[in-house]
C-alpha positions as CSV (number, residue, x, y, z in Angstrom):
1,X,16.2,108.0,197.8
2,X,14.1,107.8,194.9
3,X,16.2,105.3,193.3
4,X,15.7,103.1,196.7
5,X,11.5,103.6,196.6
6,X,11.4,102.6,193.3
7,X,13.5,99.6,194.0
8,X,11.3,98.6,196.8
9,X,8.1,99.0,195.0
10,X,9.6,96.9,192.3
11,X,10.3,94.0,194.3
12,X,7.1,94.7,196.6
13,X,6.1,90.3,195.7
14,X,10.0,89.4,196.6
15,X,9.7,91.4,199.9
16,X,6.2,89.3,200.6
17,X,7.5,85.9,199.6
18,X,10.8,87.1,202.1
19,X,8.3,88.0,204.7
20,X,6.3,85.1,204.5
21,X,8.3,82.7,204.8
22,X,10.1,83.8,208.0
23,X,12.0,87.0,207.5
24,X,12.2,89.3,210.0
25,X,11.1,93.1,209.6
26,X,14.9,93.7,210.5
27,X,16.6,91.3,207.4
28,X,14.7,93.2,204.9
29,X,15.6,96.4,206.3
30,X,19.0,95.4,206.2
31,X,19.0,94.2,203.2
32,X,17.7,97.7,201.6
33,X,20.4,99.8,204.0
34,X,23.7,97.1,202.8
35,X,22.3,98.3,199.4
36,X,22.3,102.1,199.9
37,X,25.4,102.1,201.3
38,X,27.1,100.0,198.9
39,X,25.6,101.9,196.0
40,X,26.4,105.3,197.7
41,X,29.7,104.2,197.9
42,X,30.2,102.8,194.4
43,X,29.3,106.1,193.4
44,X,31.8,107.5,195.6
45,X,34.8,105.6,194.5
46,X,33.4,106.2,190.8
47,X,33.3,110.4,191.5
48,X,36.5,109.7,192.9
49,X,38.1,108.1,190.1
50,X,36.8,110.5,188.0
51,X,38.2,113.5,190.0
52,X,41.6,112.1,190.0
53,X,41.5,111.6,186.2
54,X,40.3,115.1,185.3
55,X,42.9,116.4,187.6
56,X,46.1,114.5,186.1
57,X,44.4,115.4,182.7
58,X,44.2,119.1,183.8
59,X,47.9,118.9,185.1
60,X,49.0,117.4,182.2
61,X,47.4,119.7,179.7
62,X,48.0,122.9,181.8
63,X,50.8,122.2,183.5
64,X,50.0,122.5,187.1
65,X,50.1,120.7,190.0
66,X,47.2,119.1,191.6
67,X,47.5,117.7,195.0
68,X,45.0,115.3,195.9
69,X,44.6,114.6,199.8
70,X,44.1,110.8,200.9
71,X,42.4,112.5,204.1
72,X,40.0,114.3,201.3
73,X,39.5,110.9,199.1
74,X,38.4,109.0,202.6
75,X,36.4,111.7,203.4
76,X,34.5,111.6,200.0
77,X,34.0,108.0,200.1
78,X,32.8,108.2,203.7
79,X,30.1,110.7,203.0
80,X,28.7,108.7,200.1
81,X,28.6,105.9,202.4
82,X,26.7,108.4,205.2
83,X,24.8,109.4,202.5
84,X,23.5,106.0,201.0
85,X,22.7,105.4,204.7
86,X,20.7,108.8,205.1
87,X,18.7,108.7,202.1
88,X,18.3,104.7,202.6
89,X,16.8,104.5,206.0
90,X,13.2,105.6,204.6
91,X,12.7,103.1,202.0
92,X,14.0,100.4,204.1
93,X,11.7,101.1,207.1
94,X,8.9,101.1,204.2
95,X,9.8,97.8,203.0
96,X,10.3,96.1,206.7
97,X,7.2,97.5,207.3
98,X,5.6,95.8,204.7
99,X,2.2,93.4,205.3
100,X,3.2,90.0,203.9
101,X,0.2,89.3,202.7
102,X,-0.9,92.4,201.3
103,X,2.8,92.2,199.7
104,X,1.9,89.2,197.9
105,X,-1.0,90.7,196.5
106,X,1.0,93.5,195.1
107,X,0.7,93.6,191.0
C-alpha cells in the first residue's frame, strides 16, 4: 500500500495532465488497481519460484522429498493477486479522486 501512495504522489502532474484532458475518475483508478495486481502477482510468481528452488535445494542436500501442490502454487499466486487488489483499492480511489487542476499544480 505504501508502495502504491508513493507512486501516486509521484505522478500527482501525470494524473492531472490524464484528468485534464478527458480521463475519467474510473481510467485512473484502473490504471492504479491493473498495477497492484500485476505487481502483487509478480511477487507472487517470484515467492513462488523461490519456494520451489529452496525446496529442490533442500531435497537435494538433505535428501527428502518435497511435494509441492499445483492447488497450493494457484492458491499463492491468487492471494498475491487478492492482495495487490486489497491494498490497491485506497490509492487508486485517491488518485481518481484527484482535482485536475489542483493536480497540475502539484510540485
Amino acid at each position: 500500500m505504501n508502495i502504491m501512495l508513493v507512486s501516486v504522489t509521484g505522478r500527482t502532474r501525470e494524473i492531472g495532465v490524464r484528468l485534464a484532458l478527458g480521463a475519467r475518475g474510473s481510467d485512473v483508478l484502473t490504471q492504479f488497481l491493473v498495477e497492484s495486481i500485476v505487481m502483487g502477482v509478480l511477487g507472487g510468481l517470484g515467492g513462488l519460484v523461490f519456494g520451489i528452488t529452496s525446496a529442490k535445494v533442500l531435497a537435494h542436500f538433505t535428501g527428502w522429498e518435497t511435494v509441492i501442490s499445483p492447488y497450493v502454487m494457484i492458491l499463492a499466486v491468487g492471494f498475491s493477486g487478492a492482495v495487490g487488489v486489497f491494498f490497491g483499492f485506497y490509492p487508486a480511489q485517491k488518485a481518481a479522486a484527484l482535482n485536475p487542476i489542483e493536480a497540475l499544480r502539484y510540485e
